[in-house]
Short mmCIF file of the C-alpha atoms (twelve columns), coordinates in Angstrom:
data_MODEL
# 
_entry.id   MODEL 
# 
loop_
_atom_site.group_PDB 
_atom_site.id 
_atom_site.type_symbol 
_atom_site.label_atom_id 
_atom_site.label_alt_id 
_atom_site.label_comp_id 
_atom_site.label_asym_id 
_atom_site.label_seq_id 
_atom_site.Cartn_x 
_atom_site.Cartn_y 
_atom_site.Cartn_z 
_atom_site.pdbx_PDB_model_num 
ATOM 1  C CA . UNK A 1  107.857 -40.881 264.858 1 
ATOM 2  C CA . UNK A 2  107.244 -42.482 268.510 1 
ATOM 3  C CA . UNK A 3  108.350 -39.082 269.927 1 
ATOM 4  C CA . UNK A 4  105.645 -37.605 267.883 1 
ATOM 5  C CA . UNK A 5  103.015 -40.022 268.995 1 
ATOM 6  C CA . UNK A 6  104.353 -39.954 272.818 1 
ATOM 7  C CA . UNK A 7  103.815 -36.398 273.086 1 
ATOM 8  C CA . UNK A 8  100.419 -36.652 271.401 1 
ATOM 9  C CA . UNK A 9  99.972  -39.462 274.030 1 
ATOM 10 C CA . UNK A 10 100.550 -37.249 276.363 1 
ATOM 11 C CA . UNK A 11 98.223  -34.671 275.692 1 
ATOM 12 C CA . UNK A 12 95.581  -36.385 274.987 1 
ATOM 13 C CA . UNK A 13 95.698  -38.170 278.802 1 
ATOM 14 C CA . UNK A 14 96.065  -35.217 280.607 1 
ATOM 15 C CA . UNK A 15 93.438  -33.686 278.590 1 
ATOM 16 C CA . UNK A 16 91.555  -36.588 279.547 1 
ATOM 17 C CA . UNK A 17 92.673  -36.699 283.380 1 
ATOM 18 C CA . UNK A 18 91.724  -32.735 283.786 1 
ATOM 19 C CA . UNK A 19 87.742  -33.204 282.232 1 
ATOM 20 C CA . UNK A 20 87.448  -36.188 284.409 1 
ATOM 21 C CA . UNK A 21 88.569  -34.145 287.237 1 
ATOM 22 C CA . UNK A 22 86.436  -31.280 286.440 1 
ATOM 23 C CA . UNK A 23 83.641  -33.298 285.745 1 
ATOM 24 C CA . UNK A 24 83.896  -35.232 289.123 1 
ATOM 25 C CA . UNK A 25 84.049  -31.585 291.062 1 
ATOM 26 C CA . UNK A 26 81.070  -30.510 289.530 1 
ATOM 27 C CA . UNK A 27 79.210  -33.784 290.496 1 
ATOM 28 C CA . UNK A 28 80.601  -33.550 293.984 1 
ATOM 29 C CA . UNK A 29 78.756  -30.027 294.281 1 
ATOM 30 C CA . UNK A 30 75.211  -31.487 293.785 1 
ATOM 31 C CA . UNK A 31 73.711  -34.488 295.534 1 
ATOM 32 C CA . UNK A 32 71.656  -35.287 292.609 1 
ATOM 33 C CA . UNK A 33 73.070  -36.471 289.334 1 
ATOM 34 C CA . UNK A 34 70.293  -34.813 287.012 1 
ATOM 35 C CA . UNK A 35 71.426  -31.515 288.629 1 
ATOM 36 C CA . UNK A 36 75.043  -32.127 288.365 1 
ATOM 37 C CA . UNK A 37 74.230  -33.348 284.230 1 
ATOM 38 C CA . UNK A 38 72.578  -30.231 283.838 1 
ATOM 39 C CA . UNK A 39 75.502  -28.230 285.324 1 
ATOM 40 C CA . UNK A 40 78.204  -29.316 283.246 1 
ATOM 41 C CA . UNK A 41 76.454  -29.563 280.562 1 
ATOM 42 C CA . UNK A 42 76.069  -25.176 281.220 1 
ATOM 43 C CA . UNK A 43 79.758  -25.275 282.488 1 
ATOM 44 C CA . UNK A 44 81.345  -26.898 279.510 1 
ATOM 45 C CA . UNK A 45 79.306  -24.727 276.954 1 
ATOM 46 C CA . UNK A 46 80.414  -21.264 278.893 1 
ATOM 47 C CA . UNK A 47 83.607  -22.414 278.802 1 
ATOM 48 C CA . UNK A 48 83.906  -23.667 275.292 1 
ATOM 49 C CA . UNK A 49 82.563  -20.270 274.329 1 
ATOM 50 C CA . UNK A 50 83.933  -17.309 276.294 1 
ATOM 51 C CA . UNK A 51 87.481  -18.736 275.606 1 
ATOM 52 C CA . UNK A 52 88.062  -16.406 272.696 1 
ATOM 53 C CA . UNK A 53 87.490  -18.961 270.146 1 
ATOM 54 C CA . UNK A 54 83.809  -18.175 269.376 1 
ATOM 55 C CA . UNK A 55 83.029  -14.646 270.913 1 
ATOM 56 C CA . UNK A 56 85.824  -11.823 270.229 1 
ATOM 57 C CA . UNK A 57 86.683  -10.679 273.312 1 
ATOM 58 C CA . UNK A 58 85.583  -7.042  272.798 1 
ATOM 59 C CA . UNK A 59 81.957  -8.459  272.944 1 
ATOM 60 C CA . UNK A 60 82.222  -10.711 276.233 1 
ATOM 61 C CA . UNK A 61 80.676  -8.975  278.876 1 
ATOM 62 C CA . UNK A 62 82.845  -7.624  281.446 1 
ATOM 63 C CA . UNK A 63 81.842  -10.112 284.211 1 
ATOM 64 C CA . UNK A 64 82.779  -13.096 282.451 1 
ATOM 65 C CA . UNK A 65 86.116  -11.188 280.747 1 
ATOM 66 C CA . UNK A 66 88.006  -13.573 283.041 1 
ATOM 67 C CA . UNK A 67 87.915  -16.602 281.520 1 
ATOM 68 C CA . UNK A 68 89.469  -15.405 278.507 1 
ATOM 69 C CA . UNK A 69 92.670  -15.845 280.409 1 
ATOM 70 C CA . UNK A 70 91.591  -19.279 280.135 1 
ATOM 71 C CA . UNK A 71 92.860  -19.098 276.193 1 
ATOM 72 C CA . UNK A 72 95.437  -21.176 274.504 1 
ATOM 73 C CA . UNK A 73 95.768  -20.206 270.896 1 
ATOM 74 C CA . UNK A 74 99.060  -18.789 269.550 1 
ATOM 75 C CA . UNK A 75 97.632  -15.272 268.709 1 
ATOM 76 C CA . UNK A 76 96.921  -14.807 272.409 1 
ATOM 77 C CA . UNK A 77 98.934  -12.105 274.172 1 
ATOM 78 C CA . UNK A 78 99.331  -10.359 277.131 1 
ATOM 79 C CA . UNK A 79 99.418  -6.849  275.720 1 
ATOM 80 C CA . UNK A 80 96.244  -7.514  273.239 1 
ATOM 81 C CA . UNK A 81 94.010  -7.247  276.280 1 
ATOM 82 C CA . UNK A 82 91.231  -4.836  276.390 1 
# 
């Protein structure tokens, strides 16, 4: 059981320590913090959808087909791609 919990430890902080860092890069792109806000506010919601859990990936236009690579899930493989 504390294996378990370590490893969920785990994630969970470097989860944590990578959206801290890519918050802090985005904010060190803008010298104002209502355009940095706004920013990562667009960022995260780009991201959080053109990862393949929310648009299919047929449908993503081909500019942004990139960040599917960007996908974790289980049913994601390398010859699936389109």
């Amino acid at each position: 059981m504390l294996f378990v919990y370590s490893i969920f430890f785990l994630v969970i902080f470097t989860m944590t320590t990578a959206m801290k860092a890519f918050f802090r890069m985005i904010a060190a792109c803008f010298k104002d913090e209502s355009g940095a806000t706004s920013m990562a506010g667009i960022a995260v919601l780009l991201v959080s959808l053109y990862t393949g859990y929310t648009i299919p990936r047929p449908s993503i236009p081909g500019a942004l087909r990139w960040i599917t690579y960007l996908n974790v899930s289980p049913s994601f493989s390398v010859h699936n791609l389109s």
